[in-house]
N, C-alpha and C positions, 0 to 999 in steps of 0.2 A: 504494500500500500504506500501512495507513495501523496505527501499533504498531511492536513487538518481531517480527522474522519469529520465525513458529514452530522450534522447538529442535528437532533431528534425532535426542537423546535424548529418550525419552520421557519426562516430568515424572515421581518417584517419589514414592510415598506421602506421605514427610513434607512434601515440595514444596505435594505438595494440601494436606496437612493444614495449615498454616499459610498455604499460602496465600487456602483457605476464608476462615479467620479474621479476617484481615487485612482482605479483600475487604468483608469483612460487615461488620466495625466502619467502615471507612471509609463504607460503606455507610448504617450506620445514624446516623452525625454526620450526612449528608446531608439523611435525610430522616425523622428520629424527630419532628419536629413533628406531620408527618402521619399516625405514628403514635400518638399523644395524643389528636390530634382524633379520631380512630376510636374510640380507648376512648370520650372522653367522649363522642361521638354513640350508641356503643354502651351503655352503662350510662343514658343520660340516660331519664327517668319513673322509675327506679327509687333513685336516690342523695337520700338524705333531706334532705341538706344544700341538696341545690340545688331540693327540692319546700318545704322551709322558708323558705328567704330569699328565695325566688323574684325573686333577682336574677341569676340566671344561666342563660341560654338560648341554647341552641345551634341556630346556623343553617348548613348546610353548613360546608367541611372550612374556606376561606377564613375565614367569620363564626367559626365555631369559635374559630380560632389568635387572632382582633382581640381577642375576647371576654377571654377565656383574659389576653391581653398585657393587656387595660386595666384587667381586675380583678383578680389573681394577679400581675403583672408581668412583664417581659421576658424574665425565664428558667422560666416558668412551662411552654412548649410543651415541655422540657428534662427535665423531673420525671421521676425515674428513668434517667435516662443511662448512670450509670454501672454500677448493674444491666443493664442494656442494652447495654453494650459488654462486661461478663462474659459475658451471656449468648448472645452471635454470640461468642465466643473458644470455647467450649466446644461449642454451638449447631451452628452452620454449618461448624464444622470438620470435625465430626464425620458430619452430615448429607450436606454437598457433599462434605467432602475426602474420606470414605472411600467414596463413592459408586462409584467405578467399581471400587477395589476390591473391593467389594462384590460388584459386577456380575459379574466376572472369576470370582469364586467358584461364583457360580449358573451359570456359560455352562457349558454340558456342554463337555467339552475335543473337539477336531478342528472347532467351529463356527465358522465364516465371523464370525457375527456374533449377537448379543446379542437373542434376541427380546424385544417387547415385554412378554410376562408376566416375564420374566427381572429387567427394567427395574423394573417394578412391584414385583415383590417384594425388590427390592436398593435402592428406596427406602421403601419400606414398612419394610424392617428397618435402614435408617441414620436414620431420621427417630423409628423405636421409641427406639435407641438413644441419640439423642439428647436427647429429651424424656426419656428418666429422668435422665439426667447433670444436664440444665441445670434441672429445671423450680426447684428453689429460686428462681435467678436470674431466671425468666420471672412467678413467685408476687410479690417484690418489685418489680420491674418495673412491673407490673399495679398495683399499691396504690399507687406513687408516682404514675402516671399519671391514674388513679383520683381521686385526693386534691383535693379543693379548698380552697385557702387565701384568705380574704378578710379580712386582717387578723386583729383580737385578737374577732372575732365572724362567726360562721357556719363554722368552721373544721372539715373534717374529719381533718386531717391530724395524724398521728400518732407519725410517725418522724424522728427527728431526724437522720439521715443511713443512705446503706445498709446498713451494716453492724449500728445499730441495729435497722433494720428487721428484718434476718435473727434477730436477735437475741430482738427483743421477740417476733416471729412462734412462735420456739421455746418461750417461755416461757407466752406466752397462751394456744397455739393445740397445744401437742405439735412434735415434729419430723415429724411427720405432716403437718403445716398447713403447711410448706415444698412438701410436696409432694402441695397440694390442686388439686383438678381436671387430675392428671397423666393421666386415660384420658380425657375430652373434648379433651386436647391431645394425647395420643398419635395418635387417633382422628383430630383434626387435623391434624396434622405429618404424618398417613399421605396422608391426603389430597395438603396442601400439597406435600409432597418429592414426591407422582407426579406433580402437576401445574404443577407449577415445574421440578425438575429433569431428571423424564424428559422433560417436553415440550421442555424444552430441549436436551437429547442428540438427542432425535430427531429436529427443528426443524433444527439445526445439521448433524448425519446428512444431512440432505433435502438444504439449501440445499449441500452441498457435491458429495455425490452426482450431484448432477442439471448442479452448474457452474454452478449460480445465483450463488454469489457464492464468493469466496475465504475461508478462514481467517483473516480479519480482522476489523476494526473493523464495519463493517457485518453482516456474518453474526453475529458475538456478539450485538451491539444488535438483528436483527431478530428473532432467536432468544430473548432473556433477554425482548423486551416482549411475545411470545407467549405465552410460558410465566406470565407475571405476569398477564397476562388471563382465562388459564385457572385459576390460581392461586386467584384472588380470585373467579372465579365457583360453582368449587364449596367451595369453603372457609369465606364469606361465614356460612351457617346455622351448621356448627360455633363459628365463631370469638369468635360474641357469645354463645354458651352458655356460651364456654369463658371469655370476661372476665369473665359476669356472677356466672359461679361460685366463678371464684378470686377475686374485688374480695369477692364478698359476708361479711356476720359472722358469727358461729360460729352456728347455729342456723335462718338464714333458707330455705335450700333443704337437701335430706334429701340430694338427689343431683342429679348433671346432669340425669336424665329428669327429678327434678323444677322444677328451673331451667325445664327447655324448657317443660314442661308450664304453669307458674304463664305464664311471658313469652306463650303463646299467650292462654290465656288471657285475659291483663288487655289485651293490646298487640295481638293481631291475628298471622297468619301472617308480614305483610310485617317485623315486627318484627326476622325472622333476618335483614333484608338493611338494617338500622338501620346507617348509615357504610360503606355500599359504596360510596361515590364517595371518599372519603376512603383507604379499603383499597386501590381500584384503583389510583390514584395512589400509595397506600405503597407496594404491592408489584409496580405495573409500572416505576416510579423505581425503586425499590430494587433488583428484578433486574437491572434495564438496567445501573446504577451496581456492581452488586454481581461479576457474570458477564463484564463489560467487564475489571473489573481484575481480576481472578480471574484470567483467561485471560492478561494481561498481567504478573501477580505471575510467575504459575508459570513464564512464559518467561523472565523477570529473574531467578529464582531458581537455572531451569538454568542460565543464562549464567557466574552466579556460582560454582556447583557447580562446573560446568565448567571455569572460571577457577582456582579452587583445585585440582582435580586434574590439571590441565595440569603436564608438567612447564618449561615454557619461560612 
């Protein structure tokens, strides 16, 4: 056995809900490089700065990160972090931790068990709910990661730390521009949460169902890299609509159809799947990393509960 055994109380709301959170920010210290690289493979033919100095070219997620470190510097893969650890506190908390709450809601009461449309639609409406909450955080995010700096010439970068970025966004852009291209990312997130979380419920459902494997460390891991597979396969089109829309400057696309529409366009169909190798590795690391300690938070959390309400 390999963990926390599982708590005999079942973990309560707030348990998930923070321990979502937790999950994900450690999550995303992990592996936010790889998610950089993505953006910039994602936005790259289109960022002016980098079609102007034409010193900066991105080659796969690896070349990416090299590039990225020798020109930008060493905390350069980093840009946006801490936008990025608000936005899994808010984010994932809310998406994972309230998930099966959710679920519970939609199960007609006397059911054995949770059908799959049930499932769908209990991530579909955690994953709504979360992309309104967090999208501020995921709009500066984007722009930090976005951004390239190469010294005092070719620079596109703008924000002099996060909070200015929230900041200056509001002031140039409307509090509206906090929350631009939040329906490509809802649209996404609906996506993402059915095919990362459900498949992970039901993946784990399977393998335990059937006595493939135990409530542990391996049934998380085989469950979280399934669901991160599937994740990034149908997600992949949405995702670079949704960077190139919120990265872009006031004026340049009318709307996300128009986003898709220009990228086909100029770049070709394959253009929506621009840093899927990069993504898969985001978001099959990420889940693994992410659902591992998850699973592991919420049983340290009961123990703890429990310990406090013990009277001995």
């Amino acid at each position: 056995m390999v963990g926390l055994k599982p708590s005999d109380v079942p973990p309560t709301m707030a348990v998930k809900f923070l321990g979502a959170g937790t999950a994900a920010c450690f999550a995303d210290l992990l592996t936010f490089p790889l998610d950089t690289a993505k953006v910039r493979l994602q936005i790259q033919g289109e960022n002016p700065v980098a079609q102007t100095a034409r010193l900066v070219q991105y080659r796969g997620v690896l070349g990416t990160i090299l590039t990225m470190v020798r020109t930008e510097g060493l905390c350069s893969p980093y840009n946006g972090l801490v936008a990025g650890l608000q936005r899994q506190m808010s984010f994932a908390s809310i998406r994972i931790g309230l998930y099966d709450s959710v679920k519970q809601v939609y199960t007609p009461q006397g059911a054995d068990s949770s059908s799959l449309t049930t499932r769908i639609l209990a991530g579909c409406t955690t994953g709504a709910m979360a992309v309104t909450c967090a999208q501020p955080t995921d709009v500066v995010k984007v722009r930090f990661q976005a951004s390239i700096h190469l010294g005092s010439s070719g620079s596109d970068r703008k924000y002099s730390g996060t909070m200015d970025a929230y900041r200056t966004i509001a002031r140039e852009e409307g509090v509206k521009g906090l929350w631009k291209g939040t329906l490509p990312n809802i649209m996404r997130n609906a996506i993402v949460n059915c095919a990362e979380v459900v498949t992970y419920d039901i993946l784990k459902e399977k393998l335990l169902d059937y006595h493939l494997l135990t409530d542990n460390f391996p049934c998380h891991f085989a469950s979280a890299f399934g669901a991160g597979f599937c994740a990034t396969v149908v997600a992949s089109p949405v995702d670079v609509v949704k960077t190139r829309y919120m990265n872009s400057p006031p004026g340049q696309y009318l709307s996300p159809l128009d986003c898709m529409i220009k990228m086909v366009a100029q770049e070709g169909p394959t253009a929506f799947y621009k840093g899927f190798t990069p993504s898969f590795l985001r978001l099959g690391s990420w889940n693994v990393v992410m659902f591992v300690t998850y699973e592991q938070l919420k049983r340290a959390l009961m123990k703890v509960q429990i310990l406090r309400e013990s009277p001995f």
